[in-house]
C-alpha positions as CSV (number, residue, x, y, z in Angstrom):
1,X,102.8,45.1,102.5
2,X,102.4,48.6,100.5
3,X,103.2,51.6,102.6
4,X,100.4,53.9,102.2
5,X,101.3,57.4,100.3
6,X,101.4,60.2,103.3
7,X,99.0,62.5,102.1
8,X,100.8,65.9,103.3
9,X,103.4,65.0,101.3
10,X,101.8,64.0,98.1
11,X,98.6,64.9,95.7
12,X,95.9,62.9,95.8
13,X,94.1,61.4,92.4
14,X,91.2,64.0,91.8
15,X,93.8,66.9,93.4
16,X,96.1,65.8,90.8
17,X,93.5,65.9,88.3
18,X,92.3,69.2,89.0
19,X,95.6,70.6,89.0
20,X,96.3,69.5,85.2
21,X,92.9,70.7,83.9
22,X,93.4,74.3,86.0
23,X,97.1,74.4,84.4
24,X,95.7,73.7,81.1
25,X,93.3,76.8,81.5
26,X,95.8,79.0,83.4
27,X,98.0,77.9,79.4
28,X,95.1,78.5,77.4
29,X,94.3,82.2,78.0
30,X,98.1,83.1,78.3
31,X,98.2,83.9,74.8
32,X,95.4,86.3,74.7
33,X,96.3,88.2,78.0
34,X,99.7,88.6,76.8
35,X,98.8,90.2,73.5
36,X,96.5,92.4,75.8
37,X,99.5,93.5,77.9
38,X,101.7,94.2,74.9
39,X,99.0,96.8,73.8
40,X,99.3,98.5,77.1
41,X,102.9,98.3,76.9
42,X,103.2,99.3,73.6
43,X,105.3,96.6,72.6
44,X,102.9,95.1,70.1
45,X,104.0,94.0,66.8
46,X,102.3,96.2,64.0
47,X,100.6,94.0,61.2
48,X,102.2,95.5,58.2
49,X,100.3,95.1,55.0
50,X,103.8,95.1,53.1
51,X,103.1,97.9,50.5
52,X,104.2,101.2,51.6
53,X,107.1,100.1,53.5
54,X,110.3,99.0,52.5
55,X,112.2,95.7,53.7
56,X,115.1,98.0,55.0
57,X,112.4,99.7,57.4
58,X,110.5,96.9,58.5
59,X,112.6,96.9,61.7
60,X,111.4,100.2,62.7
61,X,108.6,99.8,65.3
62,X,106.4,103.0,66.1
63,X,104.6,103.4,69.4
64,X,101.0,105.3,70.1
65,X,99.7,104.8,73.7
66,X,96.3,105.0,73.5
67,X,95.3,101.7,75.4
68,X,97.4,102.2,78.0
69,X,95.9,106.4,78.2
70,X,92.3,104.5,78.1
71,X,92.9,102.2,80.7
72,X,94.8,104.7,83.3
73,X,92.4,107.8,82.8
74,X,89.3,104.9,84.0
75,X,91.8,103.6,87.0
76,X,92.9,107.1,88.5
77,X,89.2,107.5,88.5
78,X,88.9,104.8,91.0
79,X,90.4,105.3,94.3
80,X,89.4,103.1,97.2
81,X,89.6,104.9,100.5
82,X,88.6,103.1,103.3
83,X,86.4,100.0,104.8
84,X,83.7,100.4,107.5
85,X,80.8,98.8,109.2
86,X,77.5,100.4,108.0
87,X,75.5,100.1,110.8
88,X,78.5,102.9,112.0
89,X,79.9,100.6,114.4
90,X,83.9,101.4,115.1
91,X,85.9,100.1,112.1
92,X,89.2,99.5,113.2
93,X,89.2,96.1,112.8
94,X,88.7,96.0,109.4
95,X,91.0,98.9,109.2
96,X,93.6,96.8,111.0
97,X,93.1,94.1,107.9
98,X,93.4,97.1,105.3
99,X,96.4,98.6,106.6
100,X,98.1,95.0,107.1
101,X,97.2,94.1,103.5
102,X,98.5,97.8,102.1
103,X,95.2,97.1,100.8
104,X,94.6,101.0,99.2
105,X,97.4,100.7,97.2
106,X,97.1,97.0,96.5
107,X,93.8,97.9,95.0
108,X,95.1,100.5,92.5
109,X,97.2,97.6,90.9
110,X,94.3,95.4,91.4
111,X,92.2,97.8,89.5
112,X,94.2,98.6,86.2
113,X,95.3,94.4,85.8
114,X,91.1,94.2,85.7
115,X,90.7,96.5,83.3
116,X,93.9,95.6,81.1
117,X,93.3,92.0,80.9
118,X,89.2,92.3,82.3
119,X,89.7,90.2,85.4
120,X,92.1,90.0,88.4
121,X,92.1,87.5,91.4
122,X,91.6,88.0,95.3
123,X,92.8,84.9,97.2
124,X,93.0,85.3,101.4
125,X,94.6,82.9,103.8
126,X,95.5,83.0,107.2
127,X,98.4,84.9,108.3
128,X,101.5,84.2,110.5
129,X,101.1,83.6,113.6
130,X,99.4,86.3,115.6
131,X,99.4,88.3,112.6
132,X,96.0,89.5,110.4
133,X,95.1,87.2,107.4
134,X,96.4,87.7,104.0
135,X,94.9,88.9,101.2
136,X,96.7,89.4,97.9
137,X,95.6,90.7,94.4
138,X,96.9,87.7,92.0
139,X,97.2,88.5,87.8
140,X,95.3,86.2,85.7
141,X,98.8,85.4,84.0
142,X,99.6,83.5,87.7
143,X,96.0,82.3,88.6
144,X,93.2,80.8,87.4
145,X,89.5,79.7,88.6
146,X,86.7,77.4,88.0
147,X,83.5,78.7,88.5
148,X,80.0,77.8,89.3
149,X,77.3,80.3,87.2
150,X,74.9,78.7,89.3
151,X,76.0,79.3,93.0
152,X,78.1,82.5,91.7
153,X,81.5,81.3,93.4
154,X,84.6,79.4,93.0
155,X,84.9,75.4,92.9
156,X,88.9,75.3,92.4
157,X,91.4,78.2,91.7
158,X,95.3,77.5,91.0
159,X,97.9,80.2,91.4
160,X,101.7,79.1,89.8
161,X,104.6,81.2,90.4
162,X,108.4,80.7,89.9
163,X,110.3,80.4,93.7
164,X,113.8,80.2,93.1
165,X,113.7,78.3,89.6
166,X,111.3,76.3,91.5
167,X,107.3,76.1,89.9
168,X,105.5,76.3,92.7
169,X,101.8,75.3,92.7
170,X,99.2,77.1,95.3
171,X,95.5,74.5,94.9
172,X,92.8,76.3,96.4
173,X,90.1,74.1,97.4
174,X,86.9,74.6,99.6
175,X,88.1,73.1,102.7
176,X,92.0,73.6,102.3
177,X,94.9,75.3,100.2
178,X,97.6,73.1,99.0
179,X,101.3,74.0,98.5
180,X,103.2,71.5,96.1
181,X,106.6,72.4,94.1
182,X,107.0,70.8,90.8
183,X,110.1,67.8,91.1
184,X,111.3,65.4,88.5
185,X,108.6,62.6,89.8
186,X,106.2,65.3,89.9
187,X,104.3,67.8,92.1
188,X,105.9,67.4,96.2
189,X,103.3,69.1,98.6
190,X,105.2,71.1,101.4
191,X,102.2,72.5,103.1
192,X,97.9,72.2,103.6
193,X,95.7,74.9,105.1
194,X,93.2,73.6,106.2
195,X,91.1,76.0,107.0
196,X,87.7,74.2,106.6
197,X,85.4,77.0,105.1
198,X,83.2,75.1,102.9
199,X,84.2,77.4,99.9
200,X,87.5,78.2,97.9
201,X,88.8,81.6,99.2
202,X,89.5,83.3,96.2
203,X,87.5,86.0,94.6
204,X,87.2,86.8,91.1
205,X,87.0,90.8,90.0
206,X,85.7,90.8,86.5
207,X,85.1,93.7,84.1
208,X,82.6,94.5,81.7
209,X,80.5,91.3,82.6
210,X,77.9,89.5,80.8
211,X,75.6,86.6,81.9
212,X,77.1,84.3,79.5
213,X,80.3,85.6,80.3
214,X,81.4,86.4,83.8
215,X,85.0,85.8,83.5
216,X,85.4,89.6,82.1
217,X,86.3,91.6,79.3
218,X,89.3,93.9,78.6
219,X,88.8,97.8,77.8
220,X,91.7,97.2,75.2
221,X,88.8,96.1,72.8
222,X,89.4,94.4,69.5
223,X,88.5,97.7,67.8
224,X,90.6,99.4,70.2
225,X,93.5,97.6,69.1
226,X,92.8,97.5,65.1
227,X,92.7,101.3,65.4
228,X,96.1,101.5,67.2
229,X,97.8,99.3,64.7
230,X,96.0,101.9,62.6
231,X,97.7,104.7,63.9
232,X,100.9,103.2,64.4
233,X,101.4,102.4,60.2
234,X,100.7,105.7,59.8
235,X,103.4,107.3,61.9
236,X,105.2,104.9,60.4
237,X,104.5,106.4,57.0
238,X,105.7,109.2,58.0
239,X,108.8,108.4,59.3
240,X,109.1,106.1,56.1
241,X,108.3,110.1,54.3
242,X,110.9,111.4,56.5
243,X,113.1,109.1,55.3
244,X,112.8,109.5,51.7
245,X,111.8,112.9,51.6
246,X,113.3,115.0,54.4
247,X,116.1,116.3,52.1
248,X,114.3,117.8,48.7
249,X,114.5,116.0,45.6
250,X,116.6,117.8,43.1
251,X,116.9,117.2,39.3
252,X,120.2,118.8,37.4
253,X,120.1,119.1,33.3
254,X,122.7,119.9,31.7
255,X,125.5,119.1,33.6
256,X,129.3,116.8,33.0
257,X,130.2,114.5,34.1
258,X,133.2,116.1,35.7
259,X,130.7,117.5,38.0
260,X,130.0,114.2,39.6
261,X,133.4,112.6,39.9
262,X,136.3,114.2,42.6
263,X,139.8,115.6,41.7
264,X,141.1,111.7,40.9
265,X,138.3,110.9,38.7
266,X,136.7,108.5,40.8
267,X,132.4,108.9,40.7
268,X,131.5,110.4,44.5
269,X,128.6,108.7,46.1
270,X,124.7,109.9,46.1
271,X,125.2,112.1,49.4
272,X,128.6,113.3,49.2
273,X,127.1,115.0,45.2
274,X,124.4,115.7,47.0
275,X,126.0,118.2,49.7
276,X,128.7,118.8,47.6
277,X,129.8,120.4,44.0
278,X,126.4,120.2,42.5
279,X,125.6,123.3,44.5
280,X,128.8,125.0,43.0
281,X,128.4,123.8,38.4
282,X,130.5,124.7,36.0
283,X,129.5,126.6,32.9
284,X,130.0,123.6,30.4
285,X,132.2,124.4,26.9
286,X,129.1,126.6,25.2
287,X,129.0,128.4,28.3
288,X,125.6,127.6,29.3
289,X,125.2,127.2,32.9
290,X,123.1,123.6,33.8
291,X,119.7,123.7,34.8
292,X,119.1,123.1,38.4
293,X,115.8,122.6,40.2
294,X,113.8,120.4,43.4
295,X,110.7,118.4,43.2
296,X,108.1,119.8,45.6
297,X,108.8,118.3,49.3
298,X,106.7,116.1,50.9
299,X,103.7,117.0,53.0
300,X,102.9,115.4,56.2
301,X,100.0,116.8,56.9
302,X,97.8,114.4,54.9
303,X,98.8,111.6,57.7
304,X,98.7,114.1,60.4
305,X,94.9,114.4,59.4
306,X,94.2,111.0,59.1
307,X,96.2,110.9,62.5
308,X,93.7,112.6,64.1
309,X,90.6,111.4,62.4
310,X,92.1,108.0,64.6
311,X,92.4,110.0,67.7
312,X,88.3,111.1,67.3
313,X,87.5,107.3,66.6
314,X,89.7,106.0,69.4
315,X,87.8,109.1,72.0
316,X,84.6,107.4,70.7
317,X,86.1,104.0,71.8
318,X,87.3,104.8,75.1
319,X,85.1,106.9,76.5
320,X,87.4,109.7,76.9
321,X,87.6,113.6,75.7
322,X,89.6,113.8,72.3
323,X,92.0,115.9,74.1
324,X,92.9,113.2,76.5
325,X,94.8,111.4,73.4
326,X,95.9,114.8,71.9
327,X,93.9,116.2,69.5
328,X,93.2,119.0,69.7
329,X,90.6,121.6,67.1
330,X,91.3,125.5,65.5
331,X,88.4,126.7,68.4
332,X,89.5,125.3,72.3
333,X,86.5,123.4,73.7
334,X,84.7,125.1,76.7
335,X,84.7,124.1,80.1
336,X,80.8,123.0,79.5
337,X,82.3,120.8,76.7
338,X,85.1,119.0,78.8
339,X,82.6,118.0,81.3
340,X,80.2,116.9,78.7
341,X,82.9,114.7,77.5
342,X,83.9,113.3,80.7
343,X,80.3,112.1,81.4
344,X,80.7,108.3,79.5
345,X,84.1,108.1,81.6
346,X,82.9,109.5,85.3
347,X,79.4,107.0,84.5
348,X,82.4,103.8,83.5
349,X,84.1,104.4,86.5
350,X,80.7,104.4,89.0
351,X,79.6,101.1,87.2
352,X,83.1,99.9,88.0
353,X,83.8,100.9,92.0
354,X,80.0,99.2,92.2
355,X,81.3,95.7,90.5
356,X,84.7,95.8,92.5
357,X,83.0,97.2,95.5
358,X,81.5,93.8,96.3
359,X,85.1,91.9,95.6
360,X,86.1,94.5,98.1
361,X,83.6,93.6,100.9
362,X,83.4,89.5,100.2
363,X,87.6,90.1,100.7
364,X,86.9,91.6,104.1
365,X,84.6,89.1,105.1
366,X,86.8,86.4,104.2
367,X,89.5,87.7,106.2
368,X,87.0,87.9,109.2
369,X,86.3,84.9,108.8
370,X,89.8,82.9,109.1
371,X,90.8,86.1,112.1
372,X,87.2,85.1,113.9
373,X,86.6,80.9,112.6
374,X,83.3,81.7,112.0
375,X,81.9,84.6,109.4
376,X,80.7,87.8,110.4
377,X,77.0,88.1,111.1
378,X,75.1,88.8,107.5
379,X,73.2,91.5,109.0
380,X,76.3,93.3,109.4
381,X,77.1,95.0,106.3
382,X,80.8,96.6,105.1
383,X,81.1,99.1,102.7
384,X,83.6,100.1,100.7
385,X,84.6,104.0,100.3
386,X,85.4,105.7,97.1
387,X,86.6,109.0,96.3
388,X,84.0,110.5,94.0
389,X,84.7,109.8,89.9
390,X,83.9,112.7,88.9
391,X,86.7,114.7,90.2
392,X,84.4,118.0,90.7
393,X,85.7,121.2,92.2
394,X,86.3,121.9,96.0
395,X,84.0,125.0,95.5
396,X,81.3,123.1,93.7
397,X,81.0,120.3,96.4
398,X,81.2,122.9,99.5
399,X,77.9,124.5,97.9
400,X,76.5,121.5,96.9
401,X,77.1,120.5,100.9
402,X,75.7,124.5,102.1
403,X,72.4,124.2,100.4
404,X,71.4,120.8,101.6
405,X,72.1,121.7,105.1
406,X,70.5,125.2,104.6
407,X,67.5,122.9,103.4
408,X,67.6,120.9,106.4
409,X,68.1,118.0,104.4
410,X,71.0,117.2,106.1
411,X,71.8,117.9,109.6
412,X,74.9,120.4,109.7
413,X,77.2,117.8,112.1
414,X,76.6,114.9,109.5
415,X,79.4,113.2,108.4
416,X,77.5,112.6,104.8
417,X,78.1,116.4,104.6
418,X,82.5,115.9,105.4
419,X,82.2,112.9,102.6
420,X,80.5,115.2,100.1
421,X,82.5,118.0,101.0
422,X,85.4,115.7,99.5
423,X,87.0,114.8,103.1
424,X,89.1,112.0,103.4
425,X,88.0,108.3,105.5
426,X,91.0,109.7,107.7
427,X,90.4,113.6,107.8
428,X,86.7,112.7,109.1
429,X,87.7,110.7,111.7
430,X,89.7,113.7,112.4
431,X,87.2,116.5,112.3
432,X,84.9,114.1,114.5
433,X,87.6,114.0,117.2
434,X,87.8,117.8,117.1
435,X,84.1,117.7,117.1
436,X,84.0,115.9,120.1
437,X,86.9,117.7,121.5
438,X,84.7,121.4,121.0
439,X,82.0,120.0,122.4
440,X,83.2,119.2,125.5
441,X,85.2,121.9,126.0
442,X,81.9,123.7,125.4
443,X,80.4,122.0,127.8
444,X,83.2,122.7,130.4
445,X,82.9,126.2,130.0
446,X,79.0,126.0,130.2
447,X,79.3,123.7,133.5
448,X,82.0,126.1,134.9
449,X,79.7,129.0,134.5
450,X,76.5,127.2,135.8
451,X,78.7,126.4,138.6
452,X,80.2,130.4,139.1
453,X,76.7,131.4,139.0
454,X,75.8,129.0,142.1
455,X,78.5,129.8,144.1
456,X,77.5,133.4,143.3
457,X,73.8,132.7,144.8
458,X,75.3,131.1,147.4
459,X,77.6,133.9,148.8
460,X,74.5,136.1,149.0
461,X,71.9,133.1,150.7
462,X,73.2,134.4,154.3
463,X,73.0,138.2,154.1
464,X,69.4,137.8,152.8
465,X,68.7,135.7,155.8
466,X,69.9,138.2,158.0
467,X,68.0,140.9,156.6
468,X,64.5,139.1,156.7
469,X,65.7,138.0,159.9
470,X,66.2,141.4,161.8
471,X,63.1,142.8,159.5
472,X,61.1,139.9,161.9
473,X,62.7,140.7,164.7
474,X,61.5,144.2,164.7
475,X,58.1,143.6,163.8
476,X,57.8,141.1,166.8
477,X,59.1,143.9,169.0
């Protein structure tokens, strides 16, 4: 009689299935995401067209970081602050899962792997015991998903990772996460979550979407990187120039060969003349001195200019002020001008923190739901808070605050007025508490003084009475 397979300790059939087909997807897009991440790096190999350079130079590899400058000017542009309920309920449970999580700085990672390789993974799980749930960001060179365009959500997701030379295998599926390690008779589960939520908890944030893409796009575009390799040959030309070139070309007529040979007749080498005796000739045996001259040196400034011509093209690219990648013009742009140029990055980043906002929030709610076993009410919205893109001055947002209060179109204790002033999540909780802590000391005072003036009254009550009363008195007699 056949002992049937324990299932915690094995795959089944279609888990094994799924796994394969997943790994082959995870293998399939390595290759692209890779080449991304050497552009950011700047570790990419430069496509030499084998003309201009010499075989003795091919080794030498020249760097120009423009896609890593693109991609980080967009991500410090995009700094998540907080989580709250938007009904204005207290938030500290969700800040209990953010601070847990190290979510806020988490996020900043989360943020630049989206934009380098155009997508980046949210998986959450239950945490240890008596602990909040887990949520990690996951690289799409570790994780991959299978999506539904119809329902907008995940059917399987696999994450692989190397555990002390061990591959180990994390299968996300809608009622449970599986935890196998690769053996030499194949894939040994060690572990099943079941947490029974009808849908795989792992959240995909894209960039740059389209409807017949949603798995993303990168902002190291193909034209970004053809304009890089660009750039890079021609710093290598001129390094190839300096090369050849940095020391002048010099032509003697004229001259013996004695002048080329040292005091035991043996021929010096190129440098050695070079530096040496041909500065100091002979008169040959007519007397005539030998004819020494250079060849006009080399000038960069031709590749400098076609240098910079890339740097323009690359600003275009980007969305970013030409400045940013360093060039710079004879007349200094104006202030107007910077912030004119800013405008197609500050408008990048909104659309952005509005696409990864919502990974943000179905995160949260995810987390609620394996702390709570059921999800959070959908009437009950969470937001996610930014700190503005556009970077403007303290001055400009304090007046931008003044007017609409002196316009009464916002109430002067608002706390839309702190967030546009440029206040922190943390330093509004704190000006609230100071609020509160004013206001009732205010109130005190005002009691203690309603109270003084009572007791005042009070004191005087009985001579009053006396008065009236002998005035009666009197009359009566």
């Amino acid at each position: 009689m056949a002992i049937p397979a324990l299932p915690l300790l094995t795959l089944s059939d279609d888990e094994r299935q799924l796994l394969t087909a997943l790994r082959t997807d995870l293998m399939e897009h390595r290759f692209r995401l890779e080449l991304l991440d050497s552009y950011f790096n700047g570790e990419q190999i430069i496509r030499d067209l084998g003309i201009s350079i010499p075989p003795q130079l091919q080794r030498l590899h020249t760097v120009i970081g423009w896609p890593r400058i693109g991609v980080e000017s967009l991500e410090q542009r995009l700094d998540l602050e907080a989580f709250r309920w938007a009904d204005g309920s207290d938030p500290s449970d969700l800040e209990e899962i953010a601070e847990s999580n190290d979510l806020y700085d988490e996020s900043s990672l989360a943020h630049l792997d989206a934009l380098t390789y155009g997508r980046e993974y949210v998986a959450v799980g239950s945490g240890e015991a008596g602990d909040p749930p887990l949520i990690t960001f996951e690289s799409p060179l570790d994780m991959t998903m299978f999506w539904d365009a119809r329902l907008r959500m995940a059917t399987a997701a696999l994450r692989e990772s190397i555990e002390d030379g061990v591959r180990i295998a994390t299968l996300y599926l809608q009622d449970q996460t599986v935890y196998a390690a690769e053996t030499a008779d194949g894939w040994e589960v060690f572990d099943r979550d079941e947490h029974r939520l009808g849908m795989v908890p792992v959240l995909r944030m894209a960039n740059r979407q389209r409807t017949a893409d949603r798995v993303g796009k990168s902002e190291i575009t193909p034209e970004v990187m053809a304009i890089t390799d660009a750039a890079c040959r021609r710093l290598m030309g001129i390094e190839v120039a300096a090369e050849f070139f940095g020391a002048p070309q010099r032509y003697i007529l004229g001259a013996s060969e004695s002048a080329f040979q040292d005091a035991e007749g043996n021929t010096k080498d190129a440098w050695e003349t070079y530096i040496g005796r041909v500065l100091a000739l002979e008169r040959d045996e007519d007397g005539q001195v030998p004819t020494v001259g250079a060849f006009t040196a080399h000038d960069p400034s031709g590749q400098t200019k076609i240098i910079d011509l890339y740097a323009r093209i690359m600003a275009s690219q980007l969305g970013v002020a030409p400045h940013v990648l360093g060039y710079t013009s004879d007349n200094p742009a104006s202030a107007d001008a910077i912030r004119y140029a800013d405008n197609t990055q500050i408008k990048k980043a909104e659309r952005r923190i509005r696409r990864f906002s919502a990974t943000h929030r179905d995160a949260m709610r995810l987390a609620l739901w394996f702390r709570d076993g059921e999800p959070p009410p959908k009437t009950r919205r969470i937001e996610a808070v930014w700190r503005n893109p556009a970077t403007p001055t303290l001055a400009a947002q304090v007046d931008a605050a003044t007017k609409l209060v002196q316009a009464q179109i916002l109430p002067a204790d608002s706390d839309v007025v702190l967030e546009m002033v440029g206040l922190t999540e943390d330093q509004r909780r704190r000006v609230a508490i100071d609020r509160r802590r004013t206001a009732g000391a205010a109130a005190g005072g005002q009691l203690m003084d309603r109270l003084a003036a009572l007791s005042g009254q009070g004191a005087q009550l009985p001579a009053a009475a006396e008065v009236t009363g002998g005035d009666s008195g009197l009359g009566q007699q």
